[in-house]
C-alpha positions in Angstrom: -15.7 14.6 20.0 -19.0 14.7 22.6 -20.8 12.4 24.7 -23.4 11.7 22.0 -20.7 10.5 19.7 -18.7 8.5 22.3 -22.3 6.8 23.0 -23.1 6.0 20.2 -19.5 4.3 19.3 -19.8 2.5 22.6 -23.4 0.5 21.6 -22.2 -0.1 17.8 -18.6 -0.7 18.2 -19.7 -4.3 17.5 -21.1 -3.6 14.1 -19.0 -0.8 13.3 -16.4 -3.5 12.9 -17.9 -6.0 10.9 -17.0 -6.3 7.4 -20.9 -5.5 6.2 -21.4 -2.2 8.2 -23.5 0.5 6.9 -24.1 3.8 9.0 -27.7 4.3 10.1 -29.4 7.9 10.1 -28.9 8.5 13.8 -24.9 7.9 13.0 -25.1 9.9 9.8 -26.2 12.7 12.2 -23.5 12.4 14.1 -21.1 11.8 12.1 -22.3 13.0 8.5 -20.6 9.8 6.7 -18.7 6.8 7.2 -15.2 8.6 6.4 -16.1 10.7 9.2 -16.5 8.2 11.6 -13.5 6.1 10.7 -11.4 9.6 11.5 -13.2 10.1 14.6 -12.2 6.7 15.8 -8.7 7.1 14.8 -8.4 10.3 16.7 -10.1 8.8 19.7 -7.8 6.0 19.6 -4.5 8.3 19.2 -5.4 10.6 21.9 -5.6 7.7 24.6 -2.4 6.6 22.7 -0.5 9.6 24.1 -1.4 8.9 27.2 1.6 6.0 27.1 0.1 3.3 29.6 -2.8 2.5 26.8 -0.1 1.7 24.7 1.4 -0.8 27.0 -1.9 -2.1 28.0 -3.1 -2.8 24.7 0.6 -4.8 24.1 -0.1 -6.8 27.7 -3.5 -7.6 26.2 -2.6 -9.2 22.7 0.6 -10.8 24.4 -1.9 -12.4 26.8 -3.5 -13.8 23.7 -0.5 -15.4 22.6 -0.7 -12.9 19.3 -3.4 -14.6 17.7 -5.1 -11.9 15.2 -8.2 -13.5 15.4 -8.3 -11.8 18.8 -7.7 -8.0 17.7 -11.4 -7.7 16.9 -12.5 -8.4 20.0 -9.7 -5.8 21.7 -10.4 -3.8 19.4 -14.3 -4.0 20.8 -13.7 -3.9 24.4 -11.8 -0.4 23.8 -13.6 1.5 21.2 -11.4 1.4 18.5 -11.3 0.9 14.6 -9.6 -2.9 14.1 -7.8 -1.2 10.7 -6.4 1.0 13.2 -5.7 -1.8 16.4 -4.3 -4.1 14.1 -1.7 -1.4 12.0 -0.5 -0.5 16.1 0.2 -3.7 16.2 1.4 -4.5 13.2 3.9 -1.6 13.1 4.7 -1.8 17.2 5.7 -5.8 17.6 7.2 -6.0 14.3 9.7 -2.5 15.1 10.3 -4.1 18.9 11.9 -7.0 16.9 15.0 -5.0 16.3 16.1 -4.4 19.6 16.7 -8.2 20.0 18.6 -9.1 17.2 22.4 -8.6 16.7 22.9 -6.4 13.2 25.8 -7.4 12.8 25.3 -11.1 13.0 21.8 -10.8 10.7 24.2 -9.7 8.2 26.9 -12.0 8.7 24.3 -14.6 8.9 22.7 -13.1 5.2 26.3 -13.1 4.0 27.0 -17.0 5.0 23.7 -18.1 3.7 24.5 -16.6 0.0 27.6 -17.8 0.1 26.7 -21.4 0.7 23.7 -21.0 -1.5 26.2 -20.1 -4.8 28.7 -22.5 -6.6 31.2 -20.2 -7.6 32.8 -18.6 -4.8 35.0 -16.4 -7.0 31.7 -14.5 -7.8 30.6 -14.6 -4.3 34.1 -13.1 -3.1 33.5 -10.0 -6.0 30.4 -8.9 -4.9 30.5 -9.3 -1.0 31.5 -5.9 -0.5 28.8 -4.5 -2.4 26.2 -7.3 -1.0 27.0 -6.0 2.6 26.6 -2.6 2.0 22.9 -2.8 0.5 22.2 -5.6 3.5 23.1 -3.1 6.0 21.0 0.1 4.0 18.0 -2.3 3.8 18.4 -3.8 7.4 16.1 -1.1 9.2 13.3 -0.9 6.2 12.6 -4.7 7.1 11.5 -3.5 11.1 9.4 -0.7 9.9 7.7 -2.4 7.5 9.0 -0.3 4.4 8.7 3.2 4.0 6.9 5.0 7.2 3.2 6.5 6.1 1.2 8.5 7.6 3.3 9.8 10.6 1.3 13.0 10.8 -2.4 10.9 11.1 -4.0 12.6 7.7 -7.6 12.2 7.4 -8.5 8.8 6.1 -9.9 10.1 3.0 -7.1 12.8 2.3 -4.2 10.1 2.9 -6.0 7.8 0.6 -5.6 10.9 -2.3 -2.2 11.6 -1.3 -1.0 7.9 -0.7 -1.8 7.2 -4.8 0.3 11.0 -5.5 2.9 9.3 -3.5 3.0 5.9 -5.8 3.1 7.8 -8.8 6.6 9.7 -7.4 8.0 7.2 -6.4 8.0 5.8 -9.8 9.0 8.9 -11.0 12.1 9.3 -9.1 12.7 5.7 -9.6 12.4 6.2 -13.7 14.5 9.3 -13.4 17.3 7.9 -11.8 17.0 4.7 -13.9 18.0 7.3 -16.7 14.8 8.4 -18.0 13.0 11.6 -19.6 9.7 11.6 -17.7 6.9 13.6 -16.3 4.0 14.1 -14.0 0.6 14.5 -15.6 -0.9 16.6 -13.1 -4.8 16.9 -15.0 -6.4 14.2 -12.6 -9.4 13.8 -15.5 -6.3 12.4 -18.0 -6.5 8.3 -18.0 -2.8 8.2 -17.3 -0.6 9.5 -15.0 2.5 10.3 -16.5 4.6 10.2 -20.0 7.8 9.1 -20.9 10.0 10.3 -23.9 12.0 7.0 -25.2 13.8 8.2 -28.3 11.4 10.5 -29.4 8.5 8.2 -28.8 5.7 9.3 -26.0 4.7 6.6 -23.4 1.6 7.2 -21.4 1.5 5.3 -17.9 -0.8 5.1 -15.6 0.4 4.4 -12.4 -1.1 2.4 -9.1 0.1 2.0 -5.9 -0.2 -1.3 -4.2 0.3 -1.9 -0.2 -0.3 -5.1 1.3 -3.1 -6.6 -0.3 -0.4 -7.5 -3.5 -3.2 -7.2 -6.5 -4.1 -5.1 -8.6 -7.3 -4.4 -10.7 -7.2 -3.3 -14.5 -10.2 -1.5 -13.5 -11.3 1.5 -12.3 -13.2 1.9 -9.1 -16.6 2.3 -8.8 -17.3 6.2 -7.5 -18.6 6.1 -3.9 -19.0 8.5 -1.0 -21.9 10.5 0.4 -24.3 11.5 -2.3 -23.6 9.0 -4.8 -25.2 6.5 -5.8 -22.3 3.7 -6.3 -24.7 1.1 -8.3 -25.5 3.5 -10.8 -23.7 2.7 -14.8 -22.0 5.9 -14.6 -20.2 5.4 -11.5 -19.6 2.0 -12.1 -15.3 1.6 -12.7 -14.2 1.2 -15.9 -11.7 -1.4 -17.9 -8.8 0.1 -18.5 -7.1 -0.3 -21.8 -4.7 0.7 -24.3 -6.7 3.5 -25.5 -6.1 4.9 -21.8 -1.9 4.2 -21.6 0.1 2.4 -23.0 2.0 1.0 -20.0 0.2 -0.2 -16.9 2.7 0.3 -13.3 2.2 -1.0 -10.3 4.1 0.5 -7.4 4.9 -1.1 -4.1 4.1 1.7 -1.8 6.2 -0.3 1.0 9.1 -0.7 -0.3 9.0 0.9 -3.8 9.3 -2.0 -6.0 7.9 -1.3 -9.9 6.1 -3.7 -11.9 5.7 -2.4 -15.7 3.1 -4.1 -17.4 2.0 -3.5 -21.5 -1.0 -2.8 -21.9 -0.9 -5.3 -25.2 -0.7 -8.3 -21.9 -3.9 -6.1 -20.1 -6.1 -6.0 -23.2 -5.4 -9.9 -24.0 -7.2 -10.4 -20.6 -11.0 -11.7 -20.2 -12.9 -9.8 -18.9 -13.5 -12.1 -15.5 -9.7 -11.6 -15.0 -9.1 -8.0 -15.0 -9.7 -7.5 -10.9 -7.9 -9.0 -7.8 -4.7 -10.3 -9.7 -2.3 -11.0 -7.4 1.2 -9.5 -8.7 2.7 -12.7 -7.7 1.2 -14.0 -11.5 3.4 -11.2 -12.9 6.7 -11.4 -12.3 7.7 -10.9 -15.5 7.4 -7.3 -15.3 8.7 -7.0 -11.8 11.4 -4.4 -12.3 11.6 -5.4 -15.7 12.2 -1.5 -17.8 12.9 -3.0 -20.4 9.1 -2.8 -21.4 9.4 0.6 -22.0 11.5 0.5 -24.5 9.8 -2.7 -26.2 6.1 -0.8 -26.2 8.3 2.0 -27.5 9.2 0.2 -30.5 5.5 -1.5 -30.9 4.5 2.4 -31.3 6.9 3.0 -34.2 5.7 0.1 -36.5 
């Protein structure tokens, strides 16, 4: 980092952070794209991190605010830094403090008690306690951290983005292989799917998304963008996906790992004005339901 880029931050800090910014040609100098400036930020704002007070000032700061997330942005502003990146400190810092004032032990007591009285036949209840307190306590820590840690190492932005979707397509990997399943990677990243899955001698292509906090998906491709290209153009506008790409649409819930298997006979009965921004919430039937697999698998044998 140099002056000349720490200027320049300080007299657009204000746009840089608004939904609708665009670099000008004095920041493309600088910075040579908008990626670039993004991963100068963060590395501004983690080496001030390490520095340990900024950390607890920028705490002092939003507690004085009463938490309100309204108010990041304008943090955010007053000390140069990304509001992505001020609002995932936040996000991960107050919501791992949380465990240090809560009794374990009672959480799962508590958990235990409210199952209990939530069920009419305490028989059952009595069965599965055992087991119902051992996943409580194995799941207790993943609910401060948000899910599974990302990004501890502070990859480039555009290189974690790469590696976060390799990551969701693993994850469903090792989930389908300990389910019981003969699968593998597709590792051509021109092929429209992702990975194929033997179900008594019948190949499944999937393609396979990974889906964070925003909870929707798009049966869509995304348009091609970056330095250079010309997003608006037809041939770098996204495509519809469809059964002539896979066979089996999953969406992976890079938190927490969850798997939602959706037929691409469901994605294909879709208008076209409701292929993007579907929340996953409309879906549930496919939420850990593998049992599609093998009912595509006999579609394909008819």
């Amino acid at each position: 980092m140099n002056d000349k880029q720490i200027e320049f931050i300080q007299l657009n800090i204000q746009e840089i952070n608004d939904v609708n910014f665009s670099l000008s040609k004095k920041g493309l100098a600088l910075f040579g794209s908008i990626t670039n400036l993004k991963t100068f930020l963060k590395g501004y704002f983690i080496t001030r991190l390490n520095e340990g007070e900024f950390s607890k000032q920028l705490i002092k700061e939003f507690t004085d605010k009463h938490f309100v997330k309204a108010k990041i942005t304008e943090i955010a502003n007053l000390h140069l830094i990304a509001k992505s990146d001020l609002q995932s400190f936040y996000d991960e810092v107050l919501q791992s403090t949380l465990i240090n004032e809560i009794n374990k032990d009672e959480f799962i007591i508590n958990a235990l008690n409210f199952i209990q009285n939530s069920i009419s036949n305490q028989h059952q209840f009595a069965y599965t306690k055992t087991s119902l307190r051992k996943i409580l306590e194995k799941q207790y820590d993943f609910i401060f951290s948000n899910g599974f840690p990302t990004n501890l190492l502070n990859i480039n932005t555009g290189v974690m983005t790469a590696n976060a979707g390799d990551s969701a397509q693993f994850l469903f990997l090792a989930r389908a292989i300990l389910a019981g399943y003969n699968c593998s990677n597709v590792d051509v990243r021109s092929s429209r799917y992702d990975a194929v899955v033997d179900f008594n001698n019948v190949l499944l292509r999937l393609q396979i998304k990974g889906v964070s906090s925003s909870n929707a998906i798009s049966f869509k491709d995304r348009d091609r963008g970056g330095q250079g290209i010309d997003h608006t153009h037809i041939t770098n506008k996204g495509k519809r996906i469809t059964s002539a790409d896979c066979d089996i649409y999953v969406a992976v819930d890079k938190e927490i790992g969850i798997c939602y298997l959706i037929p691409m006979s469901h994605v294909d009965s879709l208008d076209e004005s409701d292929i993007t921004s579907i929340n996953l919430n409309t879906l549930i039937q496919y939420k850990e339901n593998w049992n599609i697999i093998a009912e595509v698998a006999e579609t394909r044998k008819l």
